[in-house]
mmCIF file of the N, C-alpha and C atoms, coordinates in Angstrom:
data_MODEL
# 
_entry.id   MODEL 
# 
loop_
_atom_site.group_PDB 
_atom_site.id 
_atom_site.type_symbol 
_atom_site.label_atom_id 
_atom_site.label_alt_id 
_atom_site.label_comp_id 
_atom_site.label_asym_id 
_atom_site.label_entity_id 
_atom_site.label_seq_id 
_atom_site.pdbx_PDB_ins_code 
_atom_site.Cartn_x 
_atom_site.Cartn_y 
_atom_site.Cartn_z 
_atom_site.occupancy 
_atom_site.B_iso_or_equiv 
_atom_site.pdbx_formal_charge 
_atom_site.auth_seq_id 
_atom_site.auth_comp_id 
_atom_site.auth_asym_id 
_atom_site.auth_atom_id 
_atom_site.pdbx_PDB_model_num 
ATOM 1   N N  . UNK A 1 1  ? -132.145 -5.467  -39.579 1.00 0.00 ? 1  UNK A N  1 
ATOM 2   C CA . UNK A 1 1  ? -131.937 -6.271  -40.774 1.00 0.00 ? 1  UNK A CA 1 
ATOM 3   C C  . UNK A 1 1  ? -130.458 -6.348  -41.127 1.00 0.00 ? 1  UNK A C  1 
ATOM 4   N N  . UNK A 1 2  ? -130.150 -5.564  -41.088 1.00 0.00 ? 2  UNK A N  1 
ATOM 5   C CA . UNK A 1 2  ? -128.291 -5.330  -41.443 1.00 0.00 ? 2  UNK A CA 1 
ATOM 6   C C  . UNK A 1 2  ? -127.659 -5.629  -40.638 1.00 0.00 ? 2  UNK A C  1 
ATOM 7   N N  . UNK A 1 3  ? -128.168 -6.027  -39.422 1.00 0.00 ? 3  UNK A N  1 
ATOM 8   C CA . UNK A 1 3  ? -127.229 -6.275  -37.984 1.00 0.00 ? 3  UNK A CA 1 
ATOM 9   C C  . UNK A 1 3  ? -127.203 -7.642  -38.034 1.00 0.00 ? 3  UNK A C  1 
ATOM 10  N N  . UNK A 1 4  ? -128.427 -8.397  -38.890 1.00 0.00 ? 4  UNK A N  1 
ATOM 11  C CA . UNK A 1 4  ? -128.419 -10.133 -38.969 1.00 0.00 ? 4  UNK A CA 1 
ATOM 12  C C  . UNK A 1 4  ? -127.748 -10.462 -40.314 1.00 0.00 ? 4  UNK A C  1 
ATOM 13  N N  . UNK A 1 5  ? -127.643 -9.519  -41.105 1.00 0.00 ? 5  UNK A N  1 
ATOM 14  C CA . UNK A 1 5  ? -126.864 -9.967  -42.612 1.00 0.00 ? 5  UNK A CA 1 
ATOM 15  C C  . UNK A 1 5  ? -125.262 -10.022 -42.465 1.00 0.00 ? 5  UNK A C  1 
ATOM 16  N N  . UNK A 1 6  ? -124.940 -8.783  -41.357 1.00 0.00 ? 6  UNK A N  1 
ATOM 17  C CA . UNK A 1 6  ? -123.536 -8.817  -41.017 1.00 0.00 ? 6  UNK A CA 1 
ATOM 18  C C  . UNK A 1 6  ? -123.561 -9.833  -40.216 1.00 0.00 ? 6  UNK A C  1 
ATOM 19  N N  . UNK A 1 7  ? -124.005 -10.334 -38.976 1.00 0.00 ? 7  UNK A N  1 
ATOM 20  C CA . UNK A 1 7  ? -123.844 -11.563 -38.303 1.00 0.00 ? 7  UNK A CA 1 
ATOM 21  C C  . UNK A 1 7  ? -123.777 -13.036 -39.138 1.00 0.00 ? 7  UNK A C  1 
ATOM 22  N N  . UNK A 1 8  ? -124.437 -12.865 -40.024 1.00 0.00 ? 8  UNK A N  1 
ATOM 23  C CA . UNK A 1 8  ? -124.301 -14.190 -40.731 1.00 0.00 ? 8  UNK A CA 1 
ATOM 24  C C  . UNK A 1 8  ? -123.005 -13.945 -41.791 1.00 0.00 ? 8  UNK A C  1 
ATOM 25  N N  . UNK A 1 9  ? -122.905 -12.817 -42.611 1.00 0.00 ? 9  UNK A N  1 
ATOM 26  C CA . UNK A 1 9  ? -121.542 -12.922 -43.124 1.00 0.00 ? 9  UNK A CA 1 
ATOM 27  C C  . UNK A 1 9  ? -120.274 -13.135 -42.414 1.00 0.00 ? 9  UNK A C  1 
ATOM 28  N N  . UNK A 1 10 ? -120.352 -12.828 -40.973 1.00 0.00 ? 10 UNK A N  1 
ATOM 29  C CA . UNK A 1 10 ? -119.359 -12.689 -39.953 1.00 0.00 ? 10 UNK A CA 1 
ATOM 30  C C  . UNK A 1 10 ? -118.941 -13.929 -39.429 1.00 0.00 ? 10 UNK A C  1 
ATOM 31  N N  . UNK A 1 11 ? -120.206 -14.572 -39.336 1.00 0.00 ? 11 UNK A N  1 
ATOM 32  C CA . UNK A 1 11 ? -120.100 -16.332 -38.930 1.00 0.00 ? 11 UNK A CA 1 
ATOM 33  C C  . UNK A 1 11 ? -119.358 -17.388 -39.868 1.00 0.00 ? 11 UNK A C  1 
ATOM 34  N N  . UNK A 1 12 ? -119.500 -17.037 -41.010 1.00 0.00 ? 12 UNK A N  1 
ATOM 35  C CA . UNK A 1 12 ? -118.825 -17.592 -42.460 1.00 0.00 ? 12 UNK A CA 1 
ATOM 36  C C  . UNK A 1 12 ? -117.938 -17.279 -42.831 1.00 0.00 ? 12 UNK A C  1 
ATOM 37  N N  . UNK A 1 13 ? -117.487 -16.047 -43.151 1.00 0.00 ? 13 UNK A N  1 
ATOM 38  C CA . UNK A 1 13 ? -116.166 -15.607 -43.268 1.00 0.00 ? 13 UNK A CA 1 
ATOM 39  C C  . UNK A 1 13 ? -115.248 -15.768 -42.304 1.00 0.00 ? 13 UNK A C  1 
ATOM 40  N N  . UNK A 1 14 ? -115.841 -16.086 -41.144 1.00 0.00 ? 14 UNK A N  1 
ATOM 41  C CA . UNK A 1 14 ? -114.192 -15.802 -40.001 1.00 0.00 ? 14 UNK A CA 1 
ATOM 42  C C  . UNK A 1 14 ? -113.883 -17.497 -40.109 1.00 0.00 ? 14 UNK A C  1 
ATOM 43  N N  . UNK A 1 15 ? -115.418 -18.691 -40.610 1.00 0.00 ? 15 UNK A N  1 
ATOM 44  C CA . UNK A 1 15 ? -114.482 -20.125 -40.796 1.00 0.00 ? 15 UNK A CA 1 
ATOM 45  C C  . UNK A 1 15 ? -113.777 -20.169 -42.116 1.00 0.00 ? 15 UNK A C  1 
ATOM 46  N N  . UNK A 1 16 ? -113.748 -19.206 -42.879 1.00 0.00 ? 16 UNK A N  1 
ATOM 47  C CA . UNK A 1 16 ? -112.697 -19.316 -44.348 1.00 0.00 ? 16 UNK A CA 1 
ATOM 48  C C  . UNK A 1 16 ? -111.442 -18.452 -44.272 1.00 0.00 ? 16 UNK A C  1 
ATOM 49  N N  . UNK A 1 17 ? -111.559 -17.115 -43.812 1.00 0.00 ? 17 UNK A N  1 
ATOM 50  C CA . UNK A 1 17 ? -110.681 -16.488 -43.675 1.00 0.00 ? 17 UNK A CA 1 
ATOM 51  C C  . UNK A 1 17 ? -110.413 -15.142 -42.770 1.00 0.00 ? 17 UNK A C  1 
ATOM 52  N N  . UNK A 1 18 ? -109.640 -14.672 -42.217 1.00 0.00 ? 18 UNK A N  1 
ATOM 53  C CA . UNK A 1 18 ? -109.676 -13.540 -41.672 1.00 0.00 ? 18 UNK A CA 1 
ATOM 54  C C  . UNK A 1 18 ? -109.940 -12.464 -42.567 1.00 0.00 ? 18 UNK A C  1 
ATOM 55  N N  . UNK A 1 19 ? -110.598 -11.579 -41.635 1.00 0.00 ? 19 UNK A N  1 
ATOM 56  C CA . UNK A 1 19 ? -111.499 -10.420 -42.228 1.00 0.00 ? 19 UNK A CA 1 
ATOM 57  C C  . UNK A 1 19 ? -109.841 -9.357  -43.246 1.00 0.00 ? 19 UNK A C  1 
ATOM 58  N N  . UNK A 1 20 ? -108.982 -9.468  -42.445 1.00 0.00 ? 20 UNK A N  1 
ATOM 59  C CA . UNK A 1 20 ? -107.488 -8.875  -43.336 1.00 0.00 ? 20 UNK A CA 1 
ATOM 60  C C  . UNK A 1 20 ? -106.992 -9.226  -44.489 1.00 0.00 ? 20 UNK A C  1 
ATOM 61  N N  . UNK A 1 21 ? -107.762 -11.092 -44.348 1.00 0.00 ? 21 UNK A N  1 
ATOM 62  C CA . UNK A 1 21 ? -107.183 -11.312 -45.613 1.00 0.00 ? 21 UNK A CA 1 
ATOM 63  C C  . UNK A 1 21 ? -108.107 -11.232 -46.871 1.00 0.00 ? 21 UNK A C  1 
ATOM 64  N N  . UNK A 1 22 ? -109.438 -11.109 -46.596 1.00 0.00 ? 22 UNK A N  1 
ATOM 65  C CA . UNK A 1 22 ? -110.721 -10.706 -47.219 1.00 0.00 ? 22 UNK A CA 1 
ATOM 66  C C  . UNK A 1 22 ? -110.264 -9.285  -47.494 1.00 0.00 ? 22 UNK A C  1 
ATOM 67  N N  . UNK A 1 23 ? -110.367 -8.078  -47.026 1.00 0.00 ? 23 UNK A N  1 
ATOM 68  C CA . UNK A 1 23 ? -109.625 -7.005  -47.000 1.00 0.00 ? 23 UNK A CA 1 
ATOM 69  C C  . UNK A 1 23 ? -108.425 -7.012  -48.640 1.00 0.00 ? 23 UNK A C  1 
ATOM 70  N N  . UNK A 1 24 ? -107.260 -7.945  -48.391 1.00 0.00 ? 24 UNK A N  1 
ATOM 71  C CA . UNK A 1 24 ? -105.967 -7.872  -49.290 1.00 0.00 ? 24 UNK A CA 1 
ATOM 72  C C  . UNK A 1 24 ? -107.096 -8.513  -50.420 1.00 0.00 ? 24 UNK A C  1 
ATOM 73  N N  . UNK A 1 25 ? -107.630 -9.502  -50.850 1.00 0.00 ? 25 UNK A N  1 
ATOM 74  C CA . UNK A 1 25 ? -108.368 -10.198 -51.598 1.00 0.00 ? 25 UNK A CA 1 
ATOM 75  C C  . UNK A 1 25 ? -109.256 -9.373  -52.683 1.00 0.00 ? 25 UNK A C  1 
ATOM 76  N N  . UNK A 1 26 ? -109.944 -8.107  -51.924 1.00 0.00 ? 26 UNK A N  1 
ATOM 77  C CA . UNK A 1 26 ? -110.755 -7.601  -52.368 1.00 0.00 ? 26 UNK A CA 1 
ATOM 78  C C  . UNK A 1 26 ? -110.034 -6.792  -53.008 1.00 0.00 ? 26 UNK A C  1 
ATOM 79  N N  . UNK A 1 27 ? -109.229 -5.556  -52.537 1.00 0.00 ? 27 UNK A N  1 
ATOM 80  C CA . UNK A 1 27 ? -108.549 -4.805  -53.326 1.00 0.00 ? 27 UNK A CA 1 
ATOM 81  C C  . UNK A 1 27 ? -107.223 -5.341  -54.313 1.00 0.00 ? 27 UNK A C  1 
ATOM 82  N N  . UNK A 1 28 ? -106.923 -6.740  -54.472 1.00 0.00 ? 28 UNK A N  1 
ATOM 83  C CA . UNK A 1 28 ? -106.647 -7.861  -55.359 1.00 0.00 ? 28 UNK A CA 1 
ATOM 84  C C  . UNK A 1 28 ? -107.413 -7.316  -56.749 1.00 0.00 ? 28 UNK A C  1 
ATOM 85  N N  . UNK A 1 29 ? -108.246 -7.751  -56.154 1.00 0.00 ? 29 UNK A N  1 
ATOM 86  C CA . UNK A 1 29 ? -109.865 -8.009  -57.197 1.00 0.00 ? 29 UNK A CA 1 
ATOM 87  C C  . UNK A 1 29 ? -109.649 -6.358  -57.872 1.00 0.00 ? 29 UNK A C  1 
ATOM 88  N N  . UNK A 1 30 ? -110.242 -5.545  -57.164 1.00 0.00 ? 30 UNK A N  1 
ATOM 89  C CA . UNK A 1 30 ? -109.730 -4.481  -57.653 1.00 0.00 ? 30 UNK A CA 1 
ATOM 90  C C  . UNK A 1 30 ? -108.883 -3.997  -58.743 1.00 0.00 ? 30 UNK A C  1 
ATOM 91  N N  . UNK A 1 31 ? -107.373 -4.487  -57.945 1.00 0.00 ? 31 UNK A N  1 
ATOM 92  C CA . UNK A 1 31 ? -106.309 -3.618  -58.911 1.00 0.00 ? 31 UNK A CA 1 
ATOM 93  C C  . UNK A 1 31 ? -106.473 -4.181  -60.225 1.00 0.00 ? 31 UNK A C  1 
ATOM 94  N N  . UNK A 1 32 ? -107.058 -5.651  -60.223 1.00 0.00 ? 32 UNK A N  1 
ATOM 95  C CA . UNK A 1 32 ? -106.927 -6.782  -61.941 1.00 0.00 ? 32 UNK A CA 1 
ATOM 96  C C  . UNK A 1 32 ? -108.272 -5.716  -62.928 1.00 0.00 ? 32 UNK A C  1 
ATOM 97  N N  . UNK A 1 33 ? -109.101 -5.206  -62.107 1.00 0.00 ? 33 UNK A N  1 
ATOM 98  C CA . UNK A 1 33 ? -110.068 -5.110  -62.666 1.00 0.00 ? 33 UNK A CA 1 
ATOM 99  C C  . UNK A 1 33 ? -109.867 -3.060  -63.017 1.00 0.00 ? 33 UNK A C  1 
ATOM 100 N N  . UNK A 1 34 ? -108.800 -2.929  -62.287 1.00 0.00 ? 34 UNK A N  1 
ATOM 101 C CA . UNK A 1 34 ? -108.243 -1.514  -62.336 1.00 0.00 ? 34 UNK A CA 1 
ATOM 102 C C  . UNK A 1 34 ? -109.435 -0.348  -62.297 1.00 0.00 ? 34 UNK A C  1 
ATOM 103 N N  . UNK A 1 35 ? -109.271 -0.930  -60.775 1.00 0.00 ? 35 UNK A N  1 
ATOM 104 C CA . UNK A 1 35 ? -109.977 0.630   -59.977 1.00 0.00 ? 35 UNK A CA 1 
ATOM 105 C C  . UNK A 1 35 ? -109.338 0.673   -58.804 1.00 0.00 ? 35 UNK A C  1 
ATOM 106 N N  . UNK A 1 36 ? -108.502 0.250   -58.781 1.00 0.00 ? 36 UNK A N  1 
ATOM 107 C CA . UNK A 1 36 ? -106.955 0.596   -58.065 1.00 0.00 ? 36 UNK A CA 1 
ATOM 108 C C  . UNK A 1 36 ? -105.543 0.663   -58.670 1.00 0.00 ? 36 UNK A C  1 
ATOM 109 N N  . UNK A 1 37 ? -104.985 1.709   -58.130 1.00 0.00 ? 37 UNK A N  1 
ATOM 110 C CA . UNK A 1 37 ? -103.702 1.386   -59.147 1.00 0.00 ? 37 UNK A CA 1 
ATOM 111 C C  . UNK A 1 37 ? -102.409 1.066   -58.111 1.00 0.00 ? 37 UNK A C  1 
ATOM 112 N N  . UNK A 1 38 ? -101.437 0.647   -58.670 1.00 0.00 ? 38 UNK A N  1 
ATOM 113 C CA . UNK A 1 38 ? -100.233 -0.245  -58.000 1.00 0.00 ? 38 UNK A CA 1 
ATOM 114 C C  . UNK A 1 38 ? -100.186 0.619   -56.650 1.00 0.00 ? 38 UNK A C  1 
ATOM 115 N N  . UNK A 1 39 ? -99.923  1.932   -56.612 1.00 0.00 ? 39 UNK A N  1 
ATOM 116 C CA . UNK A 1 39 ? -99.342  2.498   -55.478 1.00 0.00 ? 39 UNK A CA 1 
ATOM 117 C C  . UNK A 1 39 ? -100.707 2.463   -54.197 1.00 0.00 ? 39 UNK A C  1 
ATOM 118 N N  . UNK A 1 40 ? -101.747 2.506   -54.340 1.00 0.00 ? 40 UNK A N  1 
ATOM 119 C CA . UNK A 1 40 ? -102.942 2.334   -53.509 1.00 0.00 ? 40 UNK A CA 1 
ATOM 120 C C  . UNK A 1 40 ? -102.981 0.952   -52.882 1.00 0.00 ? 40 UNK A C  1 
ATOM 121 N N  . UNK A 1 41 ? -102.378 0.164   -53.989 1.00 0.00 ? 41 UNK A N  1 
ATOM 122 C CA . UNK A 1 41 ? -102.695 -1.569  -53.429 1.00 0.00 ? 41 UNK A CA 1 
ATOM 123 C C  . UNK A 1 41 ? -101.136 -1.575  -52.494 1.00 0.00 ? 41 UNK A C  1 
ATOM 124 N N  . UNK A 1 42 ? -100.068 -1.422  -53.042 1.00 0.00 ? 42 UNK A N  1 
ATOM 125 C CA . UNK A 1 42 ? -99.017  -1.871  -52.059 1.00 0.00 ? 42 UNK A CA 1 
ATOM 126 C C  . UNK A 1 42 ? -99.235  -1.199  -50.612 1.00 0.00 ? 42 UNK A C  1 
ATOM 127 N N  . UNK A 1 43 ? -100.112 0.613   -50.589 1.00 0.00 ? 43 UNK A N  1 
ATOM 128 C CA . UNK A 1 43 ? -100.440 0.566   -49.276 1.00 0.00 ? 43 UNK A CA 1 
ATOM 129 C C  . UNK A 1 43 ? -101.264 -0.350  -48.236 1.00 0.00 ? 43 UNK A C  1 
ATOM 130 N N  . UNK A 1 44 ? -102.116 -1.014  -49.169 1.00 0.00 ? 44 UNK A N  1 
ATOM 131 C CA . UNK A 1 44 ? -102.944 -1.245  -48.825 1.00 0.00 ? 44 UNK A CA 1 
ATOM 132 C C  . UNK A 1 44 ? -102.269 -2.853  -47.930 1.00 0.00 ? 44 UNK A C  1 
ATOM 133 N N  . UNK A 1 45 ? -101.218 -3.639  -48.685 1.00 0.00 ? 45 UNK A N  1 
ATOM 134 C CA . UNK A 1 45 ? -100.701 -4.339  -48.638 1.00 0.00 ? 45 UNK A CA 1 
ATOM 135 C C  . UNK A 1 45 ? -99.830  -4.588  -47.475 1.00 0.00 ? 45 UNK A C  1 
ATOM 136 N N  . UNK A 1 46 ? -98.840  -3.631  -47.174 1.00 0.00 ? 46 UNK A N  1 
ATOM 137 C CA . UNK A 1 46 ? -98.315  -2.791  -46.314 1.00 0.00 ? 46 UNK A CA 1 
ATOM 138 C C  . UNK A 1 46 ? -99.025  -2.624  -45.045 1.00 0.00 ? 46 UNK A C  1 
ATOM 139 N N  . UNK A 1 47 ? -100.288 -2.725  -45.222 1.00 0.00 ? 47 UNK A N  1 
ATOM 140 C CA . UNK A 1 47 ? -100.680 -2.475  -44.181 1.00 0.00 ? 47 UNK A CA 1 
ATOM 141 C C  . UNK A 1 47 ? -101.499 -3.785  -43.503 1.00 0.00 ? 47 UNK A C  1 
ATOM 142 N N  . UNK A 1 48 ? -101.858 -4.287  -44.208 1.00 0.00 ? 48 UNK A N  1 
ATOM 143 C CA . UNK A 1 48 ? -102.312 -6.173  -44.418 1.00 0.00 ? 48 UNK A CA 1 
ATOM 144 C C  . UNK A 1 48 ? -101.110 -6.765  -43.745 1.00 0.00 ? 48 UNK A C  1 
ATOM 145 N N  . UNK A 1 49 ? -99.705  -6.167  -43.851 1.00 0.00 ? 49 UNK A N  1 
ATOM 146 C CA . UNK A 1 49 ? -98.501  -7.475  -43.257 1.00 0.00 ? 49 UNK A CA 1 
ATOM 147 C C  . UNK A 1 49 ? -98.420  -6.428  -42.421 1.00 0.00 ? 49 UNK A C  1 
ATOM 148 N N  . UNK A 1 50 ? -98.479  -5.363  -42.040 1.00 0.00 ? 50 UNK A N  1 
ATOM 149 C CA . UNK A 1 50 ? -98.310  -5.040  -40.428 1.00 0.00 ? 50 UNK A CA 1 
ATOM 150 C C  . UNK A 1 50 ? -99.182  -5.383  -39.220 1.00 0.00 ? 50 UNK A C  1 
ATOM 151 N N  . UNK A 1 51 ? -100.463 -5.091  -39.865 1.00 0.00 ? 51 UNK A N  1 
ATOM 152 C CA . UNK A 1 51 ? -100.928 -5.459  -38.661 1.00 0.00 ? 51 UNK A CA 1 
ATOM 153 C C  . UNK A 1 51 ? -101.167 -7.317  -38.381 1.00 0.00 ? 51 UNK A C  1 
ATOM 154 N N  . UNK A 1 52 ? -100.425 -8.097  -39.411 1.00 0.00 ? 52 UNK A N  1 
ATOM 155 C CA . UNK A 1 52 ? -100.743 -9.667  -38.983 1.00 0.00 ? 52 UNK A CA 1 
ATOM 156 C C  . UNK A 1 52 ? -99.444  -9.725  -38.275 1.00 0.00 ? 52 UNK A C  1 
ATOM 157 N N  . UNK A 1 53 ? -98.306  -8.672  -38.348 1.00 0.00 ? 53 UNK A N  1 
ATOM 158 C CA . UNK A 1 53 ? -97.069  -8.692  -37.723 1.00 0.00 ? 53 UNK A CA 1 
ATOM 159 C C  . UNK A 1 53 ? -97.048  -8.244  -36.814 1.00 0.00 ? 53 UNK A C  1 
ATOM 160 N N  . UNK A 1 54 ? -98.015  -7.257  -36.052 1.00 0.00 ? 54 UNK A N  1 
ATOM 161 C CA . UNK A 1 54 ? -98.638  -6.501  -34.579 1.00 0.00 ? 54 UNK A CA 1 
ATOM 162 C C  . UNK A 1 54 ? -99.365  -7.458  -33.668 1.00 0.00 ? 54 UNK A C  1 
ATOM 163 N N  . UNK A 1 55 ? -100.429 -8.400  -34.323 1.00 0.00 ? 55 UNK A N  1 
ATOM 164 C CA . UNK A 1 55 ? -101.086 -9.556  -33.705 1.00 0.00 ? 55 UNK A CA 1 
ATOM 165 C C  . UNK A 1 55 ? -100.118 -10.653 -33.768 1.00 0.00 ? 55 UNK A C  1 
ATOM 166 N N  . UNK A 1 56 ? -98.912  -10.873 -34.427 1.00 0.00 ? 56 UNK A N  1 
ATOM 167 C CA . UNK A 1 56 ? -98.016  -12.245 -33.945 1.00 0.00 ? 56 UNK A CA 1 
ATOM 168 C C  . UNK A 1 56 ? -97.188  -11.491 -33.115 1.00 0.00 ? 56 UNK A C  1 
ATOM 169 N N  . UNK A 1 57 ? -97.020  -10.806 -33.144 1.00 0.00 ? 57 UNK A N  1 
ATOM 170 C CA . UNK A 1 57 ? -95.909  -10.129 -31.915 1.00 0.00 ? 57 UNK A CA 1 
ATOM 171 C C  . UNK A 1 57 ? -96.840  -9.748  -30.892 1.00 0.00 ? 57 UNK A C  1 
ATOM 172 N N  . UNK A 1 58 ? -97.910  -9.462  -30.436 1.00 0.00 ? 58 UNK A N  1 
ATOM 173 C CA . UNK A 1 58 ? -99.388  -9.512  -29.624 1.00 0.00 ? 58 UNK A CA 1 
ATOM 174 C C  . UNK A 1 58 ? -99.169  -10.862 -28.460 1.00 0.00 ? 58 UNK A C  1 
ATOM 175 N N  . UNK A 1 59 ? -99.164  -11.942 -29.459 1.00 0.00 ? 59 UNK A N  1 
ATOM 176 C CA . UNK A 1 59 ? -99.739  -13.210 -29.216 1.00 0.00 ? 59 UNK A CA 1 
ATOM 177 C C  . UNK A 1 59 ? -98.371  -14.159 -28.916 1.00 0.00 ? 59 UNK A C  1 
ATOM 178 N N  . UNK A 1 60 ? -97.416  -13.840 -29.384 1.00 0.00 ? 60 UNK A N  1 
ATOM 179 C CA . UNK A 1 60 ? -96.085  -14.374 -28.841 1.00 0.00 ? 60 UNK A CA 1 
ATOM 180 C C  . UNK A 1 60 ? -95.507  -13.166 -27.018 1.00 0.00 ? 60 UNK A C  1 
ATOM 181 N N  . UNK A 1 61 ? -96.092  -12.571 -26.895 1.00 0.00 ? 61 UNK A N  1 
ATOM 182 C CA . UNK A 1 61 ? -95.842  -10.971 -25.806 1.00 0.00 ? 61 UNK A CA 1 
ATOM 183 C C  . UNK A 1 61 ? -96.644  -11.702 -24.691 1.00 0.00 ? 61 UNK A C  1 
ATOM 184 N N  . UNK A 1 62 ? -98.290  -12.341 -25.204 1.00 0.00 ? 62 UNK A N  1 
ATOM 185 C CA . UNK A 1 62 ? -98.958  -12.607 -24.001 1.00 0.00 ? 62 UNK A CA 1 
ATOM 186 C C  . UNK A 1 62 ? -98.729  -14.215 -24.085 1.00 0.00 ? 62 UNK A C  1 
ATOM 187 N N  . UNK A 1 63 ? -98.189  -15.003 -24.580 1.00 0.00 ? 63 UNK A N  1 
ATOM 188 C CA . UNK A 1 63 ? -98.050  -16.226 -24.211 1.00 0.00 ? 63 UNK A CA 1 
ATOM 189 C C  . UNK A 1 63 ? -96.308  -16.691 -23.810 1.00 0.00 ? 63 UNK A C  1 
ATOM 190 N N  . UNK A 1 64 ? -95.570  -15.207 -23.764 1.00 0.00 ? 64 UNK A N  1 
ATOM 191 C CA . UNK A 1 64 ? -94.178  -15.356 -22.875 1.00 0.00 ? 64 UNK A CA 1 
ATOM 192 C C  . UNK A 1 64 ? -93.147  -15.863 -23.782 1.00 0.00 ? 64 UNK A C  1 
ATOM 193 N N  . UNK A 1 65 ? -93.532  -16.096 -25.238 1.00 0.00 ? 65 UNK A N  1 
ATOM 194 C CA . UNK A 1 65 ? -92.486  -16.568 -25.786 1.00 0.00 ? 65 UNK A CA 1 
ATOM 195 C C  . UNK A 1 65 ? -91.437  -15.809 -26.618 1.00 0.00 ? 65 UNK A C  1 
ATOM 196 N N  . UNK A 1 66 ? -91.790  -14.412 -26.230 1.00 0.00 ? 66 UNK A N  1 
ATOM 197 C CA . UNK A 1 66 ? -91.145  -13.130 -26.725 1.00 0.00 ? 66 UNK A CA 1 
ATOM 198 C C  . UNK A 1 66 ? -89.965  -12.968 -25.764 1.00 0.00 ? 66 UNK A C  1 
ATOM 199 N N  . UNK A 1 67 ? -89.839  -13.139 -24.808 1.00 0.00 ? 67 UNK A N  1 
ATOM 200 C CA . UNK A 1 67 ? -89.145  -13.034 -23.556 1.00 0.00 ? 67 UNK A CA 1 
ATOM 201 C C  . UNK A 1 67 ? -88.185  -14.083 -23.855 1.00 0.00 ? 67 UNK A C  1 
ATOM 202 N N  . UNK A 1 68 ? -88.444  -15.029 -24.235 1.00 0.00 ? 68 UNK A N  1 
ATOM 203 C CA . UNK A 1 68 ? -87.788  -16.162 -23.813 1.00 0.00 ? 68 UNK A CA 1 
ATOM 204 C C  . UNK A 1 68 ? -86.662  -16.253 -24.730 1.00 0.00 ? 68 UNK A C  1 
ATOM 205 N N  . UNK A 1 69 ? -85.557  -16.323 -23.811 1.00 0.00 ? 69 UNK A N  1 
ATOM 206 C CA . UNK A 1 69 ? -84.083  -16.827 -24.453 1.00 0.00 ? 69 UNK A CA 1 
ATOM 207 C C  . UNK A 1 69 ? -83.903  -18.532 -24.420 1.00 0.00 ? 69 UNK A C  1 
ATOM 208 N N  . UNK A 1 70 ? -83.571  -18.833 -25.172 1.00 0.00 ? 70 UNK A N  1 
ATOM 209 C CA . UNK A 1 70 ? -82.556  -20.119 -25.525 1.00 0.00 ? 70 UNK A CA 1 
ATOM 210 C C  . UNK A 1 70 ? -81.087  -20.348 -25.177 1.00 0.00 ? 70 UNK A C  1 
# 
């Protein structure tokens, strides 16, 4: 049952947004509603722009354009 509720949330969410930015969104939601406080969210944040900065440096590495001089 939970393996078809996650498949269907999984199918929908990945055409609106990445699961990272769902992730930053939620603990958003959170800090306004304060059950997070500033220093929990900027980790949290922090860690939301590294790893979209690990997958563009990923994806520029395997398509050669990291290499490439001008």
């Amino acid at each position: 049952m939970m393996a078809r509720i996650k498949a269907f949330v999984d199918k929908y969410v990945e055409r609106f947004m990445s699961r990272k930015l769902l992730v930053w969104v939620a603990t958003t939601v959170l800090l306004v509603v304060d059950k997070l406080d500033g220093e929990q969210w900027v980790a949290i944040a922090l860690i939301y722009i590294g790893t979209q900065g690990a997958a563009d440096i990923a994806t520029a590495w395997k398509s050669g354009q990291l290499l490439k001089k001008d």
